[in-house]
N, C-alpha and C positions, 0 to 999 in steps of 0.2 A: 752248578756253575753260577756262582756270583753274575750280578746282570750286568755288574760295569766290563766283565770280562768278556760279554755276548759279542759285543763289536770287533772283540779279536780274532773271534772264532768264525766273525760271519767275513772275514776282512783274507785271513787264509783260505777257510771256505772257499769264498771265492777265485783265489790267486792260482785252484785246486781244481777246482771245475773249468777255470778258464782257460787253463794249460799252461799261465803265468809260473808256476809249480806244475812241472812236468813229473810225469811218472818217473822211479828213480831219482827225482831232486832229493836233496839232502837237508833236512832241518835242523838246525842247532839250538837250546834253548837258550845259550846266552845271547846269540844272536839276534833272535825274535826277540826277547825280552830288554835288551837293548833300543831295535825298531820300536816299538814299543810303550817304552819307558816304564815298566811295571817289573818287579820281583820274577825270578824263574820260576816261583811255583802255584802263580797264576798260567803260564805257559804251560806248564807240566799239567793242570787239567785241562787244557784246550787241547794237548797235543792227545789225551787219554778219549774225551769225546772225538775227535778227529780217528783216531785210531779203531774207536769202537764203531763209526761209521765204514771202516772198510777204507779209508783215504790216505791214513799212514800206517807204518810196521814199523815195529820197534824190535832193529836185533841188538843184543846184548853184546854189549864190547865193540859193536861196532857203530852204531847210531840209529837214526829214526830217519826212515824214508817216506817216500811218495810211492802208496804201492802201483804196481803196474793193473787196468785194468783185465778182468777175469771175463772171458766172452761165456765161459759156462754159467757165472753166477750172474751176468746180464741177461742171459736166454732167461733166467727164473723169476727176475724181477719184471723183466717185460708179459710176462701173463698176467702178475698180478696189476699192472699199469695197464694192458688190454683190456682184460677184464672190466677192473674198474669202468675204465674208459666208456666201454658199453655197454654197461649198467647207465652209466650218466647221460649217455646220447640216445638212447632207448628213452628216457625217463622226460628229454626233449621233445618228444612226438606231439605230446601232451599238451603243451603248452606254447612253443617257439611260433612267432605269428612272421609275419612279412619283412615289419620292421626289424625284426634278433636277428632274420638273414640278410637284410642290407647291412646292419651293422658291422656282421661277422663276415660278409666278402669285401668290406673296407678294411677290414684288419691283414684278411689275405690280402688283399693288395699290399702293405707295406711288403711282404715276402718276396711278393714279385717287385717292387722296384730298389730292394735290395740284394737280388739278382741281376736284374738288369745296370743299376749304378755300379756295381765294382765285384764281381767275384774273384778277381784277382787281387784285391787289395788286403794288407794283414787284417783289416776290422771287420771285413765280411761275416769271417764266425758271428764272433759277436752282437752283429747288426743283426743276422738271422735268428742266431739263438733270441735276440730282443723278441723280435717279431712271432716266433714259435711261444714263444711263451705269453705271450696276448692274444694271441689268438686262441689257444687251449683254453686259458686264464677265462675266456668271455664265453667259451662252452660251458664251461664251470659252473660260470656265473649264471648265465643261464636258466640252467640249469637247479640253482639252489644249493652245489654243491662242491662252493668254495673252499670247504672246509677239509673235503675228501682232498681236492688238490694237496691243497696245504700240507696234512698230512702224509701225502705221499712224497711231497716234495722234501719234508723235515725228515721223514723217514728211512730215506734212501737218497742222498744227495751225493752215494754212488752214481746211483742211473744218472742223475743229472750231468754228471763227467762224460758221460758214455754219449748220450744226449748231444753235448756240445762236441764232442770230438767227431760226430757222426758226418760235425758241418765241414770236416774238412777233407768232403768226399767230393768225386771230380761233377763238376758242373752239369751235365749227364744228371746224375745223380738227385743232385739237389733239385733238378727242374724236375724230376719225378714226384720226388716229396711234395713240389709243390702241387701238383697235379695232384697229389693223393688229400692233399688236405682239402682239395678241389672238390673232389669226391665227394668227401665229407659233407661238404656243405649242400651240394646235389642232391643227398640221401635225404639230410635233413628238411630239405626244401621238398621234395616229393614227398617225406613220409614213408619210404621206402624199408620197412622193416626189415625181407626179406634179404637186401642186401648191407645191410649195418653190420650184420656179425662179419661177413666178409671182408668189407672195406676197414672196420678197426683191425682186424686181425694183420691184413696184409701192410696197413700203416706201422701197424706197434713192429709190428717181426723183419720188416723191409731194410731197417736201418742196420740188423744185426745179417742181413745175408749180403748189402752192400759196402759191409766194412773192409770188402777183403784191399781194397787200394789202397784204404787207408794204413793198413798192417800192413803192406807191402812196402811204403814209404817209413813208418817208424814201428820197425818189428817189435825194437825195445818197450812199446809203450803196452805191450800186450803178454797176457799167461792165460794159459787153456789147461781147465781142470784142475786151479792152484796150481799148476808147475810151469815155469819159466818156458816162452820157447827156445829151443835150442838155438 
């Protein structure tokens, strides 16, 4: 993909993971390519990377959608995001002094007072998801091991949908998360080896056993096992 084309790609990307582009939304390439202002067959490889990320389906004769997300091929991706995860936070022990965990409960603070400022308001997701992702981002970093983010983020920017939709789980909910990233940082600060595998595992898996309210309110946005639910 051409680089001038990357902004278009990172521009629906987005519109995809932030539910601006709903699952089942419909894409047109004259349409985009019009928003746009470029040729349909610069569109036509955004829409083939898009596709080859798991983000649209192309049926024949009838057009190019927004696939629905697959809770089974999230359960697979969230080992490997675990995993990772604590490899990275393990690798923390080592090095992380006073100062990386003052920094890193300032950052949890933004969570909590985007919680507390508005969870009923439409920009909540988004404000959280900000704040989830700098907070990780500064473990990473940490860490030395911005690169692994990076890579997981470029390489599955499925998960990242699943991620953002998680936030529109009931307040309940989300004050656990916070709690859990809480955790987190508790482990870190003790040096607590013996509980790290624990605490990433029930973070990474937490949001995949708390989704069920979420699929209660837009069933449509969901398939289990590739197949549609009924």
């Amino acid at each position: 993909m051409t680089k001038d084309i990357e902004p278009i790609y990172k521009a629906l990307l987005n519109e995809i993971i932030s539910l601006k582009l709903k699952p089942g939304a419909r894409l047109k390439e004259e349409e985009v390519s019009v928003k746009y202002g470029v040729s349909r067959t610069p569109i036509r490889d955004v829409f083939k990377r898009l596709e080859f990320n798991g983000l649209l389906e192309v049926y024949p004769q009838c057009g190019t959608f927004v696939t629905p997300i697959d809770l089974g091929m999230m359960s697979s991706l969230m080992y490997v995001r675990a995993s990772t995860e604590f490899v990275t936070l393990l690798s923390l022990f080592k090095t992380i002094t006073p100062g990386d965990i003052a920094q890193i409960r300032m950052l949890l603070e933004n969570q909590k007072i985007a919680l507390e400022k508005g969870f009923d308001s439409p920009e909540f997701p988004g404000e959280f998801f900000k704040a989830d992702n700098e907070f990780h981002t500064e473990l990473y970093k940490k860490a030395g091991k911005e690169d692994a983010l990076k890579l997981l983020n470029e390489s599955f920017p499925y998960y990242s949908r699943y991620r953002y939709l998680t936030f529109l789980r009931d307040k309940h909910e989300i004050e656990e998360l916070y709690k859990r990233h809480s955790q987190i940082v508790d482990v870190l600060e003790e040096k607590n080896e013996a509980k790290l595998y624990e605490v990433c595992m029930e973070h990474n898996f937490s949001g995949l056993h708390g989704i069920k309210s979420v699929q209660e309110r837009h069933p449509d946005y969901f398939v289990e096992g590739g197949k549609e639910k009924a």
